[in-house]
C-alpha positions in Angstrom: -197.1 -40.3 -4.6 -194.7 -39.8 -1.5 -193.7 -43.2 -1.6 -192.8 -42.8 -5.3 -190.9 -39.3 -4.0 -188.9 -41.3 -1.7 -187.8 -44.2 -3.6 -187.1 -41.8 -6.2 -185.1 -39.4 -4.2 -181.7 -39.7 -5.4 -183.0 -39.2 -9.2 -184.8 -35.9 -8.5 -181.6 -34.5 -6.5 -179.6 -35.3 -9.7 -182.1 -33.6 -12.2 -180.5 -30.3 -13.6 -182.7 -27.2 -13.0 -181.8 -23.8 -14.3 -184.0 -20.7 -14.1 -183.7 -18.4 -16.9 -185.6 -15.0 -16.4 -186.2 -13.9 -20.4 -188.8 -16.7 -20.5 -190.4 -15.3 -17.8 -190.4 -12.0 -19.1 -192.0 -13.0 -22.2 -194.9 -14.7 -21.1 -196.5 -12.9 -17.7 -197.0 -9.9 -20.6 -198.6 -13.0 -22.4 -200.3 -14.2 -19.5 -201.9 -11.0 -18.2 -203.2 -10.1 -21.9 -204.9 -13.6 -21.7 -206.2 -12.9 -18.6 -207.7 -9.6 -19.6 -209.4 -11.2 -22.6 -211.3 -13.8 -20.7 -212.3 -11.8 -17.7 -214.0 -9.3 -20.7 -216.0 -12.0 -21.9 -217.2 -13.2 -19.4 -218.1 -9.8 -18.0 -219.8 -10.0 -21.8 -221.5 -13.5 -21.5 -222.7 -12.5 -18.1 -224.2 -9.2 -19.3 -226.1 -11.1 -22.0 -228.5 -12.7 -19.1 -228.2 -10.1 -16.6 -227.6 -6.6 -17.4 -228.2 -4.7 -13.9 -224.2 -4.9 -13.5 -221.8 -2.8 -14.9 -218.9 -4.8 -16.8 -216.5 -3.7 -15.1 -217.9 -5.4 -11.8 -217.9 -8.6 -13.7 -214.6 -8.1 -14.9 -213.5 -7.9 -10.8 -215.6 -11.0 -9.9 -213.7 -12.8 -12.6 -210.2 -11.7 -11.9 -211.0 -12.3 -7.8 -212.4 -15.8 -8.2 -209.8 -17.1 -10.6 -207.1 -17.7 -8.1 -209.8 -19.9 -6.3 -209.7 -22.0 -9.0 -205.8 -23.1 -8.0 -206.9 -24.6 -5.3 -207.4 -28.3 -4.8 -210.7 -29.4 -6.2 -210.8 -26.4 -9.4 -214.6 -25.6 -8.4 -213.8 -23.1 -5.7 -214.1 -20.5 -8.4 -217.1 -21.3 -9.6 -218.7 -21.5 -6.5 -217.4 -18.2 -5.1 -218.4 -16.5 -8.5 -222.2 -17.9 -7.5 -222.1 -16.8 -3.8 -220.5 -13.2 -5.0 -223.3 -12.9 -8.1 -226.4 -13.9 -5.5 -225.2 -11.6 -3.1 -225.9 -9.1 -6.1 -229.0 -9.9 -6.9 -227.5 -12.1 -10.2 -229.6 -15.6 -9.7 -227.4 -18.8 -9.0 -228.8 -20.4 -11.7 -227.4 -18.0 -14.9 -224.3 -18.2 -13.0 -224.1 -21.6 -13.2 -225.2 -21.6 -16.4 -222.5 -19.0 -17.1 -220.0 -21.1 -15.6 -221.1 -24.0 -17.6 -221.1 -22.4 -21.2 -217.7 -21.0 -20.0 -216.1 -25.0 -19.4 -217.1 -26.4 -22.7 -216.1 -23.1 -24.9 -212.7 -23.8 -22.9 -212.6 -27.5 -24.4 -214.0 -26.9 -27.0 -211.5 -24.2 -28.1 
């Protein structure tokens, strides 16, 4: 990859970029409705095995993990969801199972 970079250096220089900011606007509103929606239902889907959780706790594991999930390697999010859950009681396993169910609804959708 940085070999292709640096044979390709002069090419990228000369690629046009322009920011515009209405874009922008327009879909973080987008982006954080989204974001809302899925932390709910998980916070639903994880109720369904485990109840001894409010939602709302879910809701925080959700939205504190997914960042993790940026990182190289995507499972970071995952695993901290597990860790946070078994700290709380929730075993690893409906987490995973959870987590699971939660990837193929994602491909599947």
């Amino acid at each position: 990859m940085l070999r292709l970079i640096l044979i390709s250096k002069e090419q990228l220089i000369n690629i046009p970029a322009s920011f515009q900011i209405a874009p922008l606007l327009l879909t973080l509103p987008l982006f954080l409705v989204t974001t809302l929606l899925t932390s709910f239902i998980w916070g639903q889907m994880m109720s369904i095995f485990d109840d001894r959780i409010p939602l709302s706790q879910h809701i925080v594991i959700y939205l504190a993990t997914l960042f993790a999930g940026r990182l190289p390697g995507g499972i970071w999010n995952v695993l901290g969801r597990i860790a946070w859950y078994d700290q709380l009681g929730i075993r690893k396993r409906i987490t995973t199972f959870v987590s699971i169910l939660q990837w193929f609804m994602i491909i599947w959708s």
